[in-house]
N, C-alpha and C positions, 0 to 999 in steps of 0.2 A: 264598588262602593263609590258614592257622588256624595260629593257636600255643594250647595248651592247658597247664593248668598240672601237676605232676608229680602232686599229691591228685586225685583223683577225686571229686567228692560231687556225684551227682543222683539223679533219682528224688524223690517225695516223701516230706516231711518228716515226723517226729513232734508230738506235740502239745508238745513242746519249744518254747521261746521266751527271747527275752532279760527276757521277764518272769519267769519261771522260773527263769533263772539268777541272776536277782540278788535272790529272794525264798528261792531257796536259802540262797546266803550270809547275807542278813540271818537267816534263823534256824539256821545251822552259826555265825555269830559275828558275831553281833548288836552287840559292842561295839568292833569293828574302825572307822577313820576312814574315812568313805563321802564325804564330800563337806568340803573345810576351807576356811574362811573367814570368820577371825576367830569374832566372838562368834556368828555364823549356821553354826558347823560346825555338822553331825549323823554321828551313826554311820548302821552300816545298820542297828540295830534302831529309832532311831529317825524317820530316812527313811523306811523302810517302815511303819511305824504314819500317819506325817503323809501319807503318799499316802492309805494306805486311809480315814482320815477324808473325805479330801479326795474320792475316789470315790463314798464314800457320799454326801456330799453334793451331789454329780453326780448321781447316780438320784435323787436327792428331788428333785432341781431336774429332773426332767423327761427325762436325756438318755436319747434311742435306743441300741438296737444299733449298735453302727460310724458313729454320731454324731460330727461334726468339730466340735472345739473350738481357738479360734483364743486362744493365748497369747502375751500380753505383758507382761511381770511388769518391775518395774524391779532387784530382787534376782536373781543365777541361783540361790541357794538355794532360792528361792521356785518358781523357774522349771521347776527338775529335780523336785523335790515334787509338782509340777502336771503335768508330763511323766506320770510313773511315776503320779501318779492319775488322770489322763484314760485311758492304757493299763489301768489296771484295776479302772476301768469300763464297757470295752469301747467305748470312745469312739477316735478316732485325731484326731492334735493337728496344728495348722500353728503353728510358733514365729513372732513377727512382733517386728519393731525395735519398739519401744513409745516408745523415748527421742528417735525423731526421723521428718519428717514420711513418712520412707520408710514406715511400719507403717502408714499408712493409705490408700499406694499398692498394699500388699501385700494389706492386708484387700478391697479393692477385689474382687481376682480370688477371693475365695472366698465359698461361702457357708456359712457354718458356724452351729451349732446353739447356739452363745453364744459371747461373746469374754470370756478369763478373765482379769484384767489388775488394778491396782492404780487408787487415786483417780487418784495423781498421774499415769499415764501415759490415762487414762480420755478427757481433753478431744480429747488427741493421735489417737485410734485411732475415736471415733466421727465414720460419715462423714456421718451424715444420716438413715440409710439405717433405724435403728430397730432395730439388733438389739441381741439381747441380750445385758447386761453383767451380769456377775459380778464383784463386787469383794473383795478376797482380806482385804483389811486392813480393808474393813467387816463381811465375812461371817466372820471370824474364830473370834468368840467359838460361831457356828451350826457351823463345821465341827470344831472343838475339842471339841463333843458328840458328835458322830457315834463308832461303835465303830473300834476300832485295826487290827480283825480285817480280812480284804481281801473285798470283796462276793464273792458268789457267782457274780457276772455272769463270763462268758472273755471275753476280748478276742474281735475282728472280725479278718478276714485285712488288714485296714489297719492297720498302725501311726503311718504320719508322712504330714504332704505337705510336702514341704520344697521351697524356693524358689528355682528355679537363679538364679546369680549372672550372669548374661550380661550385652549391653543389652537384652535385654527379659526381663525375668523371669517366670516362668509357674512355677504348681504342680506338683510329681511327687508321685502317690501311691507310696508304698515301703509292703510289705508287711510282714507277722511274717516271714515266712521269707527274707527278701531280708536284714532288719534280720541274722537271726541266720547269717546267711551269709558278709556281710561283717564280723561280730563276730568269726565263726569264723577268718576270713582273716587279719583282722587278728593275732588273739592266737597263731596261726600265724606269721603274718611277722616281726612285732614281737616274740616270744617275751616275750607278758606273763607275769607272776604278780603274785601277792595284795603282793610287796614295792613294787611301782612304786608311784608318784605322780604323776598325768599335768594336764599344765596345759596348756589348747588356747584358742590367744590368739582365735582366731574371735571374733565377734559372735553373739549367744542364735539368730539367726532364720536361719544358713547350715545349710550341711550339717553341717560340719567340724564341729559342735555337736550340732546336733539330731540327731544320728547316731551320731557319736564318743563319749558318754558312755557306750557299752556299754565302749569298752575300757576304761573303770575300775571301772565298776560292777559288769560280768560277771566279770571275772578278780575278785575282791576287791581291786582297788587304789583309791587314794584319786583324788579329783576336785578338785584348786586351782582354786579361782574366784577372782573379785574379790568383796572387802566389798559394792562398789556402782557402778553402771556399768561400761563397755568399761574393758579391758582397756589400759595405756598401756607404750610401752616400757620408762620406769625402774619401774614397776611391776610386767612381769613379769621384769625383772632381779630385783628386791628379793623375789619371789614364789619364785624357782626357785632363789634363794640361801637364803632362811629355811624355807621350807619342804621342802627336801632334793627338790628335783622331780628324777625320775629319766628324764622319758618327756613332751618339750615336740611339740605336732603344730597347725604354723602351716604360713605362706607363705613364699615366697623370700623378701620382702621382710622379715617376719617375722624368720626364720631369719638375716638378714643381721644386722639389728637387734642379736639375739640373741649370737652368734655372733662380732660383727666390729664392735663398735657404733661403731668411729674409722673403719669403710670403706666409708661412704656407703653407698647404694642393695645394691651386690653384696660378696659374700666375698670375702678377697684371695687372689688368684693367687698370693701368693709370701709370705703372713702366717708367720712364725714361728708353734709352736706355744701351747700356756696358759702365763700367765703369771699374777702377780699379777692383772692386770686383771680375768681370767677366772676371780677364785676363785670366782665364782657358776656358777659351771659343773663346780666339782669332784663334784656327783654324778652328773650327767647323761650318762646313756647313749645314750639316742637321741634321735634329732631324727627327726620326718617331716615330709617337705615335699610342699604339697598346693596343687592350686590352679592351677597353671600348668608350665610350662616350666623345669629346670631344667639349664643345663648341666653339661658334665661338671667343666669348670676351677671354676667355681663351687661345684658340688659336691665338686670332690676338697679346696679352700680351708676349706670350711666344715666338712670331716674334720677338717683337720689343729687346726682350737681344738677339739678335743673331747679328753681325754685316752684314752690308749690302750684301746683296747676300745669306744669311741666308736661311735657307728655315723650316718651320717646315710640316709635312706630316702627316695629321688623315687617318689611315689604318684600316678598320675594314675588316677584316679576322677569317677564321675559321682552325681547327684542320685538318680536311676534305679536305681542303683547301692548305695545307702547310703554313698557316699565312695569305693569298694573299687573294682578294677579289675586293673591292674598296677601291679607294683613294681619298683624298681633300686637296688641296693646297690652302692658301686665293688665289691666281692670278688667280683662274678661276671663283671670285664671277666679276660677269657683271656688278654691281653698289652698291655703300654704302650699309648697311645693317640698318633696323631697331632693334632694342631690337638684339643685338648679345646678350644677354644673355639666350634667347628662344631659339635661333639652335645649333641644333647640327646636321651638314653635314658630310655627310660620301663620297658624292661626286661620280665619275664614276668609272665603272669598270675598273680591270686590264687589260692590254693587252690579247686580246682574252678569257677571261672571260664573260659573260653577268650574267644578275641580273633582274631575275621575280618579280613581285610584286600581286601572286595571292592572292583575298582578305587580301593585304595589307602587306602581309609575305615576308620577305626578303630570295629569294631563290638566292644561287647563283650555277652557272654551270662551272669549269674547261672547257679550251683548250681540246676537244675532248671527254669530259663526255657527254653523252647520256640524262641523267639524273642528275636534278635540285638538289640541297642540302637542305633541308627546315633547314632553322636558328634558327627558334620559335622568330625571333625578326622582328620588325613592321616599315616598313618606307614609304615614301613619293616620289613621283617624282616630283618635282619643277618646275614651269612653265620654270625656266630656265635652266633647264636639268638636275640639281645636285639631287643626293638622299640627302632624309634628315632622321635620324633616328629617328623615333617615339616608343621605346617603347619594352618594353620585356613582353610575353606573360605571363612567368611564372613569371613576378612579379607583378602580378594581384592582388590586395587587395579588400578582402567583406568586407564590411558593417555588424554590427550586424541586421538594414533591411534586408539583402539580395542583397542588390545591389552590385554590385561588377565598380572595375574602372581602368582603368591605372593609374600609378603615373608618368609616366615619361610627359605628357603634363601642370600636375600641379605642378610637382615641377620646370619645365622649368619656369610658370608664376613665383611662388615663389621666385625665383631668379633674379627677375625684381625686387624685394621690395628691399629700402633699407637697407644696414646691412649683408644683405646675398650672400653668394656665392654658395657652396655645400648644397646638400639636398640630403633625405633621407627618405621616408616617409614610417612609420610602423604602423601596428594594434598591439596593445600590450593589451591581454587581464588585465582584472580589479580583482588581487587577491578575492576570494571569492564570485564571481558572475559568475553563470553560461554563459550565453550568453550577457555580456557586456564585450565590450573591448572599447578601447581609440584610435583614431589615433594621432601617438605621428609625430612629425618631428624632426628630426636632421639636426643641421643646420651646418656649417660654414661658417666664415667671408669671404668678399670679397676678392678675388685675389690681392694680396699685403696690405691687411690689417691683422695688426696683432689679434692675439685672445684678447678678453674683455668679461670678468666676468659684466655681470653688476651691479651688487649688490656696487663694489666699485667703479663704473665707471658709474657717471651719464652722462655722454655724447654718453653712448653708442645709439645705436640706436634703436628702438621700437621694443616691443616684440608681442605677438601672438596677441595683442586686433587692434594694427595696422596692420599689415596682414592683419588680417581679415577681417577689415575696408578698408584697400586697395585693396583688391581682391575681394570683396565678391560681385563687379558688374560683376566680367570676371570667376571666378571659384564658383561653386554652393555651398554654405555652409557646406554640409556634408562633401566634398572632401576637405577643408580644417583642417588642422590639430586645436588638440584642445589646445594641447602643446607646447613648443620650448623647446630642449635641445641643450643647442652650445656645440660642440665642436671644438677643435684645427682642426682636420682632420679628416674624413670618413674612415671608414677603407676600405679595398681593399683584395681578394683574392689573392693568386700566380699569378691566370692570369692576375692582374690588373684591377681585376672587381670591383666596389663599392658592399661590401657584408653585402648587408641588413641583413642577420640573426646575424652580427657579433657586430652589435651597441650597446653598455651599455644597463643595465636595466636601468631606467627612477627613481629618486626619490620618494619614498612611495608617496607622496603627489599627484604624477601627475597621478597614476593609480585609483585615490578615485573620484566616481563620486560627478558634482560640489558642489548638495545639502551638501556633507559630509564633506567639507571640510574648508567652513569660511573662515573668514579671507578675507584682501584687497588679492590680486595679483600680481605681481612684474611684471618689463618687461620683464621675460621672461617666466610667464605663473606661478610660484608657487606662493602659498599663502605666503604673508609678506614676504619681505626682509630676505634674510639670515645676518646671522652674515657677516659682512665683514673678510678676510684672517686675518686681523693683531689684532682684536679683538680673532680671532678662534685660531690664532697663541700662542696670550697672552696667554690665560685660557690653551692651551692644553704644555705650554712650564712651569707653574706654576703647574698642575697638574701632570705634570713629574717630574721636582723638588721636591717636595714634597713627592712625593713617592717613587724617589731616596733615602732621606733623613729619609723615615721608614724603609726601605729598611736596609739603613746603620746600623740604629739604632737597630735592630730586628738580623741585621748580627752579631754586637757586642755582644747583647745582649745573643743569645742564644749559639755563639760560644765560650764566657768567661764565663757567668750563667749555661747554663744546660746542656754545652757539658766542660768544663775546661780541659786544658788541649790539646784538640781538635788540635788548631793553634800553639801551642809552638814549634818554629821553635831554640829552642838554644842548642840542641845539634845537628841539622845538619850543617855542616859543607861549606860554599861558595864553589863555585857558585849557589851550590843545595837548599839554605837555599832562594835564590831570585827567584827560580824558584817554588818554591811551594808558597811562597808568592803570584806569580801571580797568580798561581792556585787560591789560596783562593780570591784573587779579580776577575777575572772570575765567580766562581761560586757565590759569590754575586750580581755581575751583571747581571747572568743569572737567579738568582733570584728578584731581582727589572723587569729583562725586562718580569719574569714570571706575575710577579704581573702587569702589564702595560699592559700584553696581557689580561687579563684576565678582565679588566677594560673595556678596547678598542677594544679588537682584533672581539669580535662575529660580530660586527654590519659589519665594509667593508668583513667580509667574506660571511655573507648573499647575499651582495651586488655580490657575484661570482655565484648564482644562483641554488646552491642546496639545498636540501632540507633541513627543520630547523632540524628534528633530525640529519640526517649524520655531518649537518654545527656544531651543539652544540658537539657533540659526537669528533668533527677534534680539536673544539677549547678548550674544556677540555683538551683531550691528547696533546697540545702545550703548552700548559699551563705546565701538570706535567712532561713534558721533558725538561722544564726551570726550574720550582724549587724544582725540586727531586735530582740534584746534587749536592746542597750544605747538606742538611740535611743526604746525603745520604752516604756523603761523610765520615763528620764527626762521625758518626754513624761506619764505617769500621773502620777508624782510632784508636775508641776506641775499639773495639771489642777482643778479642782475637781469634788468628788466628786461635787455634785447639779447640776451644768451640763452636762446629760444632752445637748445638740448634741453638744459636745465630746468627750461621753464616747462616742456612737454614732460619731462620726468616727473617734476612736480604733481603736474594735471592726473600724469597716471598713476603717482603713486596715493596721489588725496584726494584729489576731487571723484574722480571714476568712483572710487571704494566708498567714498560717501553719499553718491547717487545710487550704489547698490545698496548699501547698508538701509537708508530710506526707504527703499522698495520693499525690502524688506521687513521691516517696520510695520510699513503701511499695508503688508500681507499681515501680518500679523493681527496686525488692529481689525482689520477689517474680514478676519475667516473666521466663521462659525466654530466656537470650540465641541464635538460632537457630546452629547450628554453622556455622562456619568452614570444614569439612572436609567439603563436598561431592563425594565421590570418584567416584562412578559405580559402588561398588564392592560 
């Protein structure tokens, strides 16, 4: 089965490029806004002069023909400069996280010809491994000489190798003509021009980025960045409101954000249209949503806060790809929808794109590719022409039978129940049983409804026994879950993927098979009721108190009783005399908050999923790096300075234990706790 898109474009291409298009404009108008971002805008005449330096100082520094240069800048000002001069130098770039430890997992898989990056992200991104660095902010004043003029050198049939967002991420190289293909789709689908102002909430080192700046570049419209760092929610509220952004291209989760920011995780089912709230939306035209799955109630929710003429756009696209792929607008559904909480359309290809459907596999094929792309993701062609997404291969969940099933057509049903909006469905094996595990679901509230605990909230709506009673004529028993765990939001990968490995462990109680466990069942699937928050609140705001108050009493006690002396602040002399004072209350407090940890702290650290000795072993040493400074304190204090026994004793009895306890610590923080969600799948 093939759907193809209504444009035509194959064959090969001209010596045309998205370099070319946007060194057009920089010299048709040169003083138009190319990129804005506070005091770091540039026009495109001045863009394009700051690459070409930057180019040239590329060729002086050595690079080859079609040479990969691995960029990590912590400005995107900096970042798109360094883009658009590695392309024209004939070099092709891999964008990498610079700001966190992920950019040096990334660098791992490549081997590139220098890493071009800043001081401050420099320590982050070197692995060991001896390659070479470029420093942007020390070679500054070197490329600032260099001529404005673009080198001679043409670009390589490489443009990018961008990073797919999966769980294992691997490099795609994208070519010139793939780049300018899905450029061309886009400014087709999107109907850019040179008025827009597009702000794409992504991270520097995704597709959605390293890809996506043609659509502002190429058409002449402007590019919103941040000053400095990612990108945060009230941030790009504030971003899309002052700077009149016409054309935002994020994620569901994004888009929701965006869009619905009082309806949690998804848009609401049944939100009224803009209002005051949404005056930061009054220029915005479109939204694209990229990245994952969106449905139709979600999308039709997320139409209705955009003012008339609004448009929102489900893009699914690959790395492979340049982002491009198919698109869904609702204006191309033919008639009402049933259960729009079932579909998720992904709709027709790109402009000269087409899309296979061998046994059921989403293949898509580029403007002049030869060859198909396999996706490993599952879809449908529609009696009325639209693709529909069915499903990802690799999140296939077994059965402890052996049967194995998709989840993405059962949690579609699930989300037809009331109470529900997001799903999530895991096999989460059963502590100390071999081949038993649980299928757990995570859930979240409906699109514009807020999150509900149920345990204080009897009105909430039914938990796993209703489900199950609701569905169990449309989805086969085992495929429904045995659990509910709500939460606020699903978590989501960089790409914008729902990331099943990434869901909480599940409360002891829900991993225990049923026999073992008694007790009634609450509506959300645990045995009895939990305590309600202000009952949980009471007892744990009284058990504080109180052990604040031994605390005191224990501080007094042994810093006047068996240390005297210790605290006697009367012959130092103000301001000195109130600053050690604090000291001494400090280290009190960090002794009550030692005692507190040590009461409380093992159980949520279990709950982070390593193993009980490293967990007991983290929470011990936290413990004695709170309350070894107040004893330890006053112990130096009375000591005498050259009765070196005393003072060795000291060293070995607190300082040594508190370099171990550290290490410790710092094992802790930094091992992998091994997943919980061993599915077979």
């Amino acid at each position: 089965m093939t759907q193809g898109s209504e444009s035509t474009r194959s064959g090969s291409r001209t010596t045309d490029s998205v370099l070319d298009r946007f060194e057009r404009l920089a010299r048709d108008a040169p003083e138009a806004h190319a990129l804005i971002a506070g005091p770091d805008s540039l026009t495109y005449g001045r863009l394009d002069a700051r690459a070409n330096r930057l180019a040239h100082h590329l060729l002086a520094a050595g690079l080859p023909p079609g040479g990969l240069v691995a960029l990590g800048a912590a400005r995107h000002t900096e970042l798109l400069v360094a883009l658009l001069g590695i392309l024209k130098a004939g070099g092709h770039c891999a964008v990498l996280d610079g700001a966190s430890g992920a950019g040096r997992r990334q660098l791992a898989l490549l081997e590139p010809f220098a890493v071009l990056t800043d001081a401050a992200h420099h320590p982050r991104l070197d692995d060991g491994r001896g390659l070479r660095f470029l420093l942007l902010d020390e070679e500054a004043a070197a490329i600032a000489a260099h001529p404005a003029g673009r080198p001679a050198r043409e670009p390589g049939p490489l443009a990018l190798r961008t990073l797919t967002g999966g769980p294992e991420p691997r490099p795609v190289a994208v070519t010139h003509d793939t780049l300018l293909a899905a450029y061309e789709g886009w400014a087709e689908v999107a109907r850019l021009t040179p008025a827009d102002r597009h702000l794409i909430t992504a991270g520097p080192d995704t597709t959605a980025l390293a890809t996506g700046w043609t659509r502002a570049l190429c058409s002449g419209g402007a590019l919103v960045l941040p000053e400095r760092g990612p990108w945060t929610p009230d941030a790009i509220r504030r971003g899309v409101e002052s700077e009149r952004v016409t054309v935002v291209h994020t994620d569901p989760g994004g888009a929701a954000r965006l869009l619905a920011p009082d309806a949690g995780a998804g848009a609401a089912r049944e939100l009224g249209g803009p209002d005051e709230a949404l005056r930061h939306l009054r220029h915005l035209r479109l939204v694209t949503v990229t990245g994952d799955r969106l449905f139709l109630d979600e999308q039709a929710a997320l139409q209705a806060r955009l003012r008339p003429g609004g448009r929102v756009l489900s893009v699914y696209g690959l790395a492979e790809t340049a982002g491009a792929g198919t698109w869904f607008d609702l204006a191309q559904l033919p008639a009402p929808q049933d259960d729009p909480e079932r579909s998720a359309l992904i709709g027709t290809p790109f402009p000269g794109f087409r899309v296979d459907l061998p046994d059921g596999e989403i293949r898509l094929t580029p403007p002049g590719a030869e060859t198909a792309i396999p996706t490993g993701d599952l879809g449908v062609l529609r009696p009325d022409g639209l693709l529909e997404f069915a499903g990802r291969r690799r999140d296939r969940l077994t059965l402890d039978t052996g049967e194995s099933f998709d989840p993405h057509p059962v949690e579609a049903m699930i989300r037809t129940h009331r109470g529900i909006g997001g799903v999530i469905l895991r096999t989460v094996r059963v502590p100390g049983a071999a081949r038993t595990s649980r299928l757990i679901g995570y859930v979240t509230p409906p699109p514009g409804e807020p999150f509900r605990d149920p345990a204080p909230h009897p009105a909430a709506p039914p938990g796993i026994e209703g489900l199950r009673e609701d569905l169990g004529r449309s989805v086969p028993a085992q495929w429904l879950p045995r659990e509910l765990i709500r939460m606020r939001t699903l978590p989501r990968n960089r790409a914008g993927q729902e990331d099943r490995d990434a869901v909480p462990l599940p409360p002891r109680p829900a991993a225990l098979p049923d026999a073992a466990r008694g007790g009634a069942k609450s509506a959300g699937g645990n045995p009895g009721p939990p305590p309600g928050p202000l009952l949980v609140g009471v007892t744990r705001a009284g058990c504080g108190a109180a052990l604040t108050v031994v605390a005191g009493f224990l501080f007094l006690v042994l810093s006047k009783v068996f240390w005297p002396g210790a605290t006697d602040l009367s012959a130092v002399p103000d301001p000195w005399a109130s600053l050690f004072f604090v000291l001494y209350l400090c280290e009190g407090a960090a002794f009550a908050a030692g005692l507190a940890f040590l009461v409380w702290g093992r159980a949520p650290m279990l709950r982070q999923g390593h193993g009980r000795g490293i967990t007991t072993a983290a929470h011990l040493a936290g413990v004695y790096l709170l309350v070894a400074w107040w004893p330890q304190d006053n112990l130096y204090r009375l000591a005498d300075k050259r009765d070196w026994p005393v003072q060795a004793a000291l060293v070995s009895a607190f300082n040594i234990p508190l370099m171990i306890a550290g290490l410790i610590v710092a094992t802790y923080l930094t091992r992998k706790p091994p997943s919980p969600f061993d599915s077979d799948d």
